[in-house]
GUKE-98243 format. One record per residue (C-alpha): residue number from 1; residue in three letters; y, z negated, x negated. Coordinates in nm, 3 decimals. Layout:
# GUKE-98243
<atom><i>NUM</i><aa>ala</aa><Y>Y</Y><Z>Z</Z><X>X</X></atom>
...
# end
This chain:
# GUKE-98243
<atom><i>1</i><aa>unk</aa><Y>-4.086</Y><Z>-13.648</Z><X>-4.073</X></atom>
<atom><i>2</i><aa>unk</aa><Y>-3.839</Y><Z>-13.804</Z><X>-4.295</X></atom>
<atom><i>3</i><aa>unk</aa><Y>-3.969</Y><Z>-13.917</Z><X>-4.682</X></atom>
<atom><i>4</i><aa>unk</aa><Y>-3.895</Y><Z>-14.216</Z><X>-4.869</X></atom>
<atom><i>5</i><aa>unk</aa><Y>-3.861</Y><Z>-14.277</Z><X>-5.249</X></atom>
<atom><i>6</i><aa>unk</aa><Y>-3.919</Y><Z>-14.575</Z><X>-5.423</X></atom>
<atom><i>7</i><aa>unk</aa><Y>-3.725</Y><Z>-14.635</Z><X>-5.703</X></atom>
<atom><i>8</i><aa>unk</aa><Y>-3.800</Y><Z>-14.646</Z><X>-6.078</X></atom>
<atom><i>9</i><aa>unk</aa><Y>-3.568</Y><Z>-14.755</Z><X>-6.369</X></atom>
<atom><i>10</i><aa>unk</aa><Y>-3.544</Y><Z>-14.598</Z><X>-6.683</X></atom>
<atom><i>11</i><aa>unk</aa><Y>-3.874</Y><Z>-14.751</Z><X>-6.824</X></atom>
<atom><i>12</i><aa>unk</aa><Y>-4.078</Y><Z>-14.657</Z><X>-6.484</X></atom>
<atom><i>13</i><aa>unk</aa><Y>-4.040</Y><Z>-15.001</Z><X>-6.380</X></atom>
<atom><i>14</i><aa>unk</aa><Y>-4.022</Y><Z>-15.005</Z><X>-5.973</X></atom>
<atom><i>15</i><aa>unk</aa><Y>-3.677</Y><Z>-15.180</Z><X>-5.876</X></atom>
<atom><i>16</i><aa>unk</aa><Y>-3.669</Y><Z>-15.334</Z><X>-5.540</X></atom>
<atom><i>17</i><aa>unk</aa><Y>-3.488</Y><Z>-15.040</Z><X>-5.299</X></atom>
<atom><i>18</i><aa>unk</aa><Y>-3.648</Y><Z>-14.746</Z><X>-5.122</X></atom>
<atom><i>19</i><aa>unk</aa><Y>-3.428</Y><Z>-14.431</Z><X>-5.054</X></atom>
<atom><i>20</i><aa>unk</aa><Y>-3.482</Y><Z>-14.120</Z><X>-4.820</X></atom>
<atom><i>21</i><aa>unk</aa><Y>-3.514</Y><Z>-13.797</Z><X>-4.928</X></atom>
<atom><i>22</i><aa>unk</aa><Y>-3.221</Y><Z>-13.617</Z><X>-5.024</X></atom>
<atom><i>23</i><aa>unk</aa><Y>-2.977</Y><Z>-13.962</Z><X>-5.033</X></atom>
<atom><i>24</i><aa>unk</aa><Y>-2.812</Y><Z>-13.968</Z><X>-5.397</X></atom>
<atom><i>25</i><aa>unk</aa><Y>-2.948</Y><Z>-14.149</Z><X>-5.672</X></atom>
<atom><i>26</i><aa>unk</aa><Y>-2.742</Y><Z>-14.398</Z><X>-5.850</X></atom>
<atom><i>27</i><aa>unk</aa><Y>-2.627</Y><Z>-14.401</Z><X>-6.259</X></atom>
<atom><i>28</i><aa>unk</aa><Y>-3.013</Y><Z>-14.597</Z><X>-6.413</X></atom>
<atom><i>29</i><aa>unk</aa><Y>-3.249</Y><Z>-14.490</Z><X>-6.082</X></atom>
<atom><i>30</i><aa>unk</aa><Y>-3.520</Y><Z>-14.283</Z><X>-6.118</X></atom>
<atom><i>31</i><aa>unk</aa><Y>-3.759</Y><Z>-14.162</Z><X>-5.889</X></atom>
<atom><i>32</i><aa>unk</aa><Y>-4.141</Y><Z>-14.028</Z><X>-5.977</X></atom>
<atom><i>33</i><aa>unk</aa><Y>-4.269</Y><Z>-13.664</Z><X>-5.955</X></atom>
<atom><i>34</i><aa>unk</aa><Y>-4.660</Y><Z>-13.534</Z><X>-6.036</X></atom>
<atom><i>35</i><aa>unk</aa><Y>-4.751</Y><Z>-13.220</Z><X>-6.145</X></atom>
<atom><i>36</i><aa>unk</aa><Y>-5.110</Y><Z>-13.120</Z><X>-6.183</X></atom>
<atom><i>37</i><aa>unk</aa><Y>-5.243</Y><Z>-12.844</Z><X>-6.406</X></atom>
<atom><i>38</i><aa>unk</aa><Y>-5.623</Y><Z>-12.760</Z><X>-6.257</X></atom>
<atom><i>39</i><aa>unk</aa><Y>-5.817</Y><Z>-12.621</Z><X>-6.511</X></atom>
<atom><i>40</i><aa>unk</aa><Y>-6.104</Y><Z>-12.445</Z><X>-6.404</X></atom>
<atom><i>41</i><aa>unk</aa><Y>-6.272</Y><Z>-12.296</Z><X>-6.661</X></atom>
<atom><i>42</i><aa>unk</aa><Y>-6.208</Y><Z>-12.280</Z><X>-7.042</X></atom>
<atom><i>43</i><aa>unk</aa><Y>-5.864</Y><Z>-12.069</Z><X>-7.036</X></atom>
<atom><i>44</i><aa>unk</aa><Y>-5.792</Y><Z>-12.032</Z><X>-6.707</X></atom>
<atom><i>45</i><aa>unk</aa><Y>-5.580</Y><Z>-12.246</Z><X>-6.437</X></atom>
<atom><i>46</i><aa>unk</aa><Y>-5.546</Y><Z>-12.227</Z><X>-6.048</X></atom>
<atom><i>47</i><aa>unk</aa><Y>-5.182</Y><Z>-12.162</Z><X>-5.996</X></atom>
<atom><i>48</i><aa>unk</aa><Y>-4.996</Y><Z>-12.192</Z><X>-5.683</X></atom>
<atom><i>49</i><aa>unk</aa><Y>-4.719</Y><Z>-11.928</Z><X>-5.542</X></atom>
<atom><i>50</i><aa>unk</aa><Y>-4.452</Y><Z>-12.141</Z><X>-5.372</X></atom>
<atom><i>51</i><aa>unk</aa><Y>-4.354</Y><Z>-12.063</Z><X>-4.991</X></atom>
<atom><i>52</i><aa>unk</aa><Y>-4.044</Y><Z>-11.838</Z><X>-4.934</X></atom>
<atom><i>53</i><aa>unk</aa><Y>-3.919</Y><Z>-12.128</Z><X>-4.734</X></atom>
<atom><i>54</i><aa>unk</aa><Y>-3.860</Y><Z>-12.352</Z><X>-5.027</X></atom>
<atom><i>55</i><aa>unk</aa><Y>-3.553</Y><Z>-12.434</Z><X>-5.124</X></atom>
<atom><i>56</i><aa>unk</aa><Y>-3.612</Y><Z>-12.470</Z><X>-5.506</X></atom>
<atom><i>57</i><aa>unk</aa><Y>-3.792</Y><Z>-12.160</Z><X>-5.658</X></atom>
<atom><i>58</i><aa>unk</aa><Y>-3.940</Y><Z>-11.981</Z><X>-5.348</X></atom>
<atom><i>59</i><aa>unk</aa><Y>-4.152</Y><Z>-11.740</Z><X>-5.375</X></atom>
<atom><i>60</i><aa>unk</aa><Y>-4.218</Y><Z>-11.816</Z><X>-5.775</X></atom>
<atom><i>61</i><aa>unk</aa><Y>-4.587</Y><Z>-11.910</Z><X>-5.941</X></atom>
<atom><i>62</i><aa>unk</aa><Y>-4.609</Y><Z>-12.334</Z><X>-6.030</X></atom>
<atom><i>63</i><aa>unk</aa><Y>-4.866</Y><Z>-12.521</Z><X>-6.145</X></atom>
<atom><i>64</i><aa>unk</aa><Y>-5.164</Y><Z>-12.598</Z><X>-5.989</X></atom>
<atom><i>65</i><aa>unk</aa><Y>-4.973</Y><Z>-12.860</Z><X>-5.739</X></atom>
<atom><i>66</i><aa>unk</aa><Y>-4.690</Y><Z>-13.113</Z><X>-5.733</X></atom>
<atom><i>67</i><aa>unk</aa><Y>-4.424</Y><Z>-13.289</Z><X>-5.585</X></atom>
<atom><i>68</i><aa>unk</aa><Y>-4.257</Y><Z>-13.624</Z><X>-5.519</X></atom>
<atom><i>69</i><aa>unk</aa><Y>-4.444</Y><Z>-13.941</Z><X>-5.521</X></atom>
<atom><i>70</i><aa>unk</aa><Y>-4.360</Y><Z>-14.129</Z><X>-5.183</X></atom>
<atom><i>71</i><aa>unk</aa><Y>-4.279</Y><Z>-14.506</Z><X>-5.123</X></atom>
<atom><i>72</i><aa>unk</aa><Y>-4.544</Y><Z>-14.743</Z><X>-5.177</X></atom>
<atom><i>73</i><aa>unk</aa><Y>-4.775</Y><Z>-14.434</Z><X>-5.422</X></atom>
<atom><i>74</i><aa>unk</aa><Y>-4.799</Y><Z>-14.454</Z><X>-5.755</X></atom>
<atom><i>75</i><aa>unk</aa><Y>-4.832</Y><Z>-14.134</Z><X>-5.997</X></atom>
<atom><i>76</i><aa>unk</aa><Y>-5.224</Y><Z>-14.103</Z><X>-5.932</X></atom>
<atom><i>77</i><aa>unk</aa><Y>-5.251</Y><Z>-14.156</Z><X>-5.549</X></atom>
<atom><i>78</i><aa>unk</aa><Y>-4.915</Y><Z>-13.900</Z><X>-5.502</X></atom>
<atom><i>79</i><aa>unk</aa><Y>-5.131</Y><Z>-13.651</Z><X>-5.675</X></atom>
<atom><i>80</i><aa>unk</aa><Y>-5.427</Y><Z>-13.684</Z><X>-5.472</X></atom>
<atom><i>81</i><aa>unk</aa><Y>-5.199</Y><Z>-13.655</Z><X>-5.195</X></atom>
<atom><i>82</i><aa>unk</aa><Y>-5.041</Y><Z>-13.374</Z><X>-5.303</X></atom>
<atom><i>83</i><aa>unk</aa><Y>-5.386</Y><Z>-13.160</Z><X>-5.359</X></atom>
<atom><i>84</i><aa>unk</aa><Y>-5.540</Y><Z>-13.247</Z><X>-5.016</X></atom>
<atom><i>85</i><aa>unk</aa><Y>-5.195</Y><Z>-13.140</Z><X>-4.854</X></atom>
<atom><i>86</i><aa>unk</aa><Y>-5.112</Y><Z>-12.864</Z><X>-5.049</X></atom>
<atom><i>87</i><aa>unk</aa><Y>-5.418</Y><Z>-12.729</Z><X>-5.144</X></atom>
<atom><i>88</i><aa>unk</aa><Y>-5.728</Y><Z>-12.928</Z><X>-4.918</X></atom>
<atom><i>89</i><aa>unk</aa><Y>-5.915</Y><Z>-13.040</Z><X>-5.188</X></atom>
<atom><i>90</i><aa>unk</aa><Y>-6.020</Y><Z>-13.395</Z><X>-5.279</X></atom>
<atom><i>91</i><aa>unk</aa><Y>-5.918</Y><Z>-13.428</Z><X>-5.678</X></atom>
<atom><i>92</i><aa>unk</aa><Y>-5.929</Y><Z>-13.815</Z><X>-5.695</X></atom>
<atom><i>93</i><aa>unk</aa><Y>-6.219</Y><Z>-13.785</Z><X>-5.925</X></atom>
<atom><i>94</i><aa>unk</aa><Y>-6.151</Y><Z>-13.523</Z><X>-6.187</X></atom>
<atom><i>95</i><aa>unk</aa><Y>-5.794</Y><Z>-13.652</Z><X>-6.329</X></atom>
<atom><i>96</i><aa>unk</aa><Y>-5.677</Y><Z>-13.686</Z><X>-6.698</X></atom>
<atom><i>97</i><aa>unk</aa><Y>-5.335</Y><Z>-13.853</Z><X>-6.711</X></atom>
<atom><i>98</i><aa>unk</aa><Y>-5.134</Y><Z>-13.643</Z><X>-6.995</X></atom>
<atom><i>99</i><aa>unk</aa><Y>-4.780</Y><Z>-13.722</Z><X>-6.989</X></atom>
<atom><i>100</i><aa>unk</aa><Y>-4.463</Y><Z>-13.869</Z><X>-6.885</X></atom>
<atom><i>101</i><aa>unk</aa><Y>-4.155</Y><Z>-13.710</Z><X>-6.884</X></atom>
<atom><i>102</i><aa>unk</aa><Y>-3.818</Y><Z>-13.844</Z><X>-6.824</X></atom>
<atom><i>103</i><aa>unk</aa><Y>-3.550</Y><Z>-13.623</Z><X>-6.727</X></atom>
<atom><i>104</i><aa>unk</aa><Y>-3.173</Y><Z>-13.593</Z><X>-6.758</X></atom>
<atom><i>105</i><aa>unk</aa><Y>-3.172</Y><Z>-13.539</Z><X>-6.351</X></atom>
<atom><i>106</i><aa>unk</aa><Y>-3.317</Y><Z>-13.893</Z><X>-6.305</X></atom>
<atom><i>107</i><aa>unk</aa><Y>-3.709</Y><Z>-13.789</Z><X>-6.265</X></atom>
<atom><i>108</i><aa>unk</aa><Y>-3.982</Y><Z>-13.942</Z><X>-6.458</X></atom>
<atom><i>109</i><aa>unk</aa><Y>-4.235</Y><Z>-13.661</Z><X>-6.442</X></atom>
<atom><i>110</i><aa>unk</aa><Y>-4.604</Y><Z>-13.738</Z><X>-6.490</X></atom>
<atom><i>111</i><aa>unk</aa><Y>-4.833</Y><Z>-13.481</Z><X>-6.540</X></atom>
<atom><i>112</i><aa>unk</aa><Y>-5.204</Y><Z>-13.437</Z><X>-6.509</X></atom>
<atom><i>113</i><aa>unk</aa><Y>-5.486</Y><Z>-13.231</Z><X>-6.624</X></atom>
<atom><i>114</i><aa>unk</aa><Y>-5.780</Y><Z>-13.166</Z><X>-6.358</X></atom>
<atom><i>115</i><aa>unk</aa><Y>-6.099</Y><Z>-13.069</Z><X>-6.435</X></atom>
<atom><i>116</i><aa>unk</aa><Y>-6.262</Y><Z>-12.936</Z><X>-6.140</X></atom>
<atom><i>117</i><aa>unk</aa><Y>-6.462</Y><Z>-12.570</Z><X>-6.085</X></atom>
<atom><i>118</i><aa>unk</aa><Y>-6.232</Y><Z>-12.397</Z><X>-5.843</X></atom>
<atom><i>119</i><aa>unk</aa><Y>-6.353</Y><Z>-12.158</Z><X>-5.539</X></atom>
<atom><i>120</i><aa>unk</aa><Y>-6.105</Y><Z>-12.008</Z><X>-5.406</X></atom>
<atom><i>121</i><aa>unk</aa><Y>-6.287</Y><Z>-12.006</Z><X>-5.067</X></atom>
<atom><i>122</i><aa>unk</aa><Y>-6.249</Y><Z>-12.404</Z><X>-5.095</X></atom>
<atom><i>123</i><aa>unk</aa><Y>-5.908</Y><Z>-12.390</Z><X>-5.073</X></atom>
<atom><i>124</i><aa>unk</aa><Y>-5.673</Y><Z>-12.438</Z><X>-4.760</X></atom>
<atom><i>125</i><aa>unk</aa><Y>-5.305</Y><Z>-12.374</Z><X>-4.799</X></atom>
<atom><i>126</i><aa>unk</aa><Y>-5.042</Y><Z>-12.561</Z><X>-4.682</X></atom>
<atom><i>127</i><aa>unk</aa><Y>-4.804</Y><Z>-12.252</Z><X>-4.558</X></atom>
<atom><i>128</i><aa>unk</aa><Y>-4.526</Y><Z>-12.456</Z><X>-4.540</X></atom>
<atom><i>129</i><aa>unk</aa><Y>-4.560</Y><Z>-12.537</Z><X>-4.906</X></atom>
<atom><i>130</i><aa>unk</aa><Y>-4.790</Y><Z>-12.273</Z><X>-5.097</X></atom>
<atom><i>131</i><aa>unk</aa><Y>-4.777</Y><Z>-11.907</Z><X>-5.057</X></atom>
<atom><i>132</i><aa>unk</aa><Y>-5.052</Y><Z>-11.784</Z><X>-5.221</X></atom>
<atom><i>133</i><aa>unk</aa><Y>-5.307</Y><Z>-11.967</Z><X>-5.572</X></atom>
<atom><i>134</i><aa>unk</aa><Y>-5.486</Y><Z>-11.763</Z><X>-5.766</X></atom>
<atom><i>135</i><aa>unk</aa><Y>-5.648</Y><Z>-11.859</Z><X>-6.132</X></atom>
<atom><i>136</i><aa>unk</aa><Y>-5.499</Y><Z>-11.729</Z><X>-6.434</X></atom>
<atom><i>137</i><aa>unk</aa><Y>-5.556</Y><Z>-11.706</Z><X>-6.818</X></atom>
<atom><i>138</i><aa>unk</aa><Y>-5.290</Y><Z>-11.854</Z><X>-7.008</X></atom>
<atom><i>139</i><aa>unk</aa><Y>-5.184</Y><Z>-11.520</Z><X>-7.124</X></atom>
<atom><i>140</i><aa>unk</aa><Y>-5.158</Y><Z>-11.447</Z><X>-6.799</X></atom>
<atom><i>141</i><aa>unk</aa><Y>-4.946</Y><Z>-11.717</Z><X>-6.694</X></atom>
<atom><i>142</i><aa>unk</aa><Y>-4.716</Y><Z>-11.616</Z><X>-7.011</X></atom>
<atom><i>143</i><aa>unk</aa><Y>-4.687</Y><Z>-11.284</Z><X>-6.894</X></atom>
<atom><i>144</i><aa>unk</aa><Y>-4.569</Y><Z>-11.471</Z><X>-6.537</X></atom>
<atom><i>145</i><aa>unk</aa><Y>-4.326</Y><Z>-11.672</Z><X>-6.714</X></atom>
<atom><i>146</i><aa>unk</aa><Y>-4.172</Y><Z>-11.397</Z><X>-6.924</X></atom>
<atom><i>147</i><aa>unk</aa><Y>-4.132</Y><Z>-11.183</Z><X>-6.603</X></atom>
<atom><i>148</i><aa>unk</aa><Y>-3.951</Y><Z>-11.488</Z><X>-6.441</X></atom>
<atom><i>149</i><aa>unk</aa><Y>-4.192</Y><Z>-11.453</Z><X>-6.151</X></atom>
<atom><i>150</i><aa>unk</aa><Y>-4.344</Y><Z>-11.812</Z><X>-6.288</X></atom>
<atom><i>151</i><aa>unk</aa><Y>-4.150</Y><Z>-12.157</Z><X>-6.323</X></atom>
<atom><i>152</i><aa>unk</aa><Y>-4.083</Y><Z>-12.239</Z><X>-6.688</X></atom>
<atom><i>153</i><aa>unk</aa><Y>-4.034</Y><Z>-12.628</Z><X>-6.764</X></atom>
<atom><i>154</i><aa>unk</aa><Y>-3.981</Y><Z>-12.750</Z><X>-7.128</X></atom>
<atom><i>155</i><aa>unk</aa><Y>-4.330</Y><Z>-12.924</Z><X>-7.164</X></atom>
<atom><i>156</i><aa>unk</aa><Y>-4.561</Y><Z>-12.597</Z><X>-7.073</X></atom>
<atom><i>157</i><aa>unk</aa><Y>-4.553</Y><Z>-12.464</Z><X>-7.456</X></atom>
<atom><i>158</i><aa>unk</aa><Y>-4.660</Y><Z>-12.789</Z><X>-7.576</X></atom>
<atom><i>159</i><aa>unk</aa><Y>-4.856</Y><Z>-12.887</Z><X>-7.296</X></atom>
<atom><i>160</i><aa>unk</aa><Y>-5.063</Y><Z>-12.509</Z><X>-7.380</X></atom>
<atom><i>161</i><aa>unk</aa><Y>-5.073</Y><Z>-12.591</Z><X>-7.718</X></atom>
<atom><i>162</i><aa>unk</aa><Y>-5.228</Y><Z>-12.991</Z><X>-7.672</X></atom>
<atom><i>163</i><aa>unk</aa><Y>-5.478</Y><Z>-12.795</Z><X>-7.389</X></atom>
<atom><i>164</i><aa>unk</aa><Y>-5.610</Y><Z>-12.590</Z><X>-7.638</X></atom>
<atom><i>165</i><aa>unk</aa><Y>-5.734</Y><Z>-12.883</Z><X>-7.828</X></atom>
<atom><i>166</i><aa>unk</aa><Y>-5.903</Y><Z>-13.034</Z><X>-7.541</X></atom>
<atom><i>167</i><aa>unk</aa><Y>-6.257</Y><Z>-12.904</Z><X>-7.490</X></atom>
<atom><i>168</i><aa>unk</aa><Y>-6.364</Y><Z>-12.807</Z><X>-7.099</X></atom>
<atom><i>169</i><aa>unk</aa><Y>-6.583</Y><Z>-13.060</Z><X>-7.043</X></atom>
<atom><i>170</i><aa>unk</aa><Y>-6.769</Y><Z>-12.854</Z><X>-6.696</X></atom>
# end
């Protein structure tokens, strides 16, 4: 089934044009992507293993969730979206809105912070999309990253670092 975009400009203002998937985006368009870090206990995550069928970094440890926020979704609902498809799990009451990131590849990234006790029992994979989760320390997740079995994006040192400061509330 295809999937549409909305587009953003530079300010995350939505313009008045929807794209498909994959169609080129113009010099000053933007389109929105969620990540979600789950944290489930006081240093440790749920992190997902992407499918070997992905295109971008199969087969390589992410975040607790993510993706692109569809046409007529903003950040919050293409989150919750994303965690019932990816992972089956309801999250729509246990977000913390962190960030936004714009990006030189015209993304405005907005990430999340979950707080949500994690069974791994609970969870039901999308095999199209997610390999394999598992929950990690953040040592662990270093040790991931450093073996370039993990994604690495820009924020995740400071992102740790802000974390750290932010008592689990669970």
């Amino acid at each position: 089934m295809a999937e549409f975009w909305d587009i953003y400009n530079k300010q995350g203002k939505k313009k008045n044009k929807v794209i498909r998937k994959g169609q080129p985006l113009l010099n000053g368009e933007y389109h929105l992507i969620v990540e979600g870090w789950i944290r489930c206990g006081e240093d440790t995550f749920l992190i997902q293993k992407r499918s070997a069928n992905k295109k971008l970094f199969p087969n390589m440890w992410y975040c607790s969730l993510g993706g692109s926020v569809q046409a007529g979704e903003d950040a919050k609902q293409g989150l919750i979206r994303e965690a019932k498809e990816e992972l089956g799990i309801d999250i729509s009451n246990d977000l913390i809105k962190l960030k936004r990131i714009i990006t030189e590849n015209y993304c405005i990234f907005y990430i999340y912070l979950i707080e949500r006790d994690i069974d791994l029992k609970e969870i039901v994979l999308q095999k199209e999309e997610v390999a394999d989760v598992k929950i990690a320390t953040k040592s662990e997740i270093c040790d991931l990253i450093k073996n370039n079995e993990m994604i690495y994006l820009d924020y995740y040192q400071k992102f740790f670092e802000n974390i750290e400061k932010v008592p689990y509330l669970r």
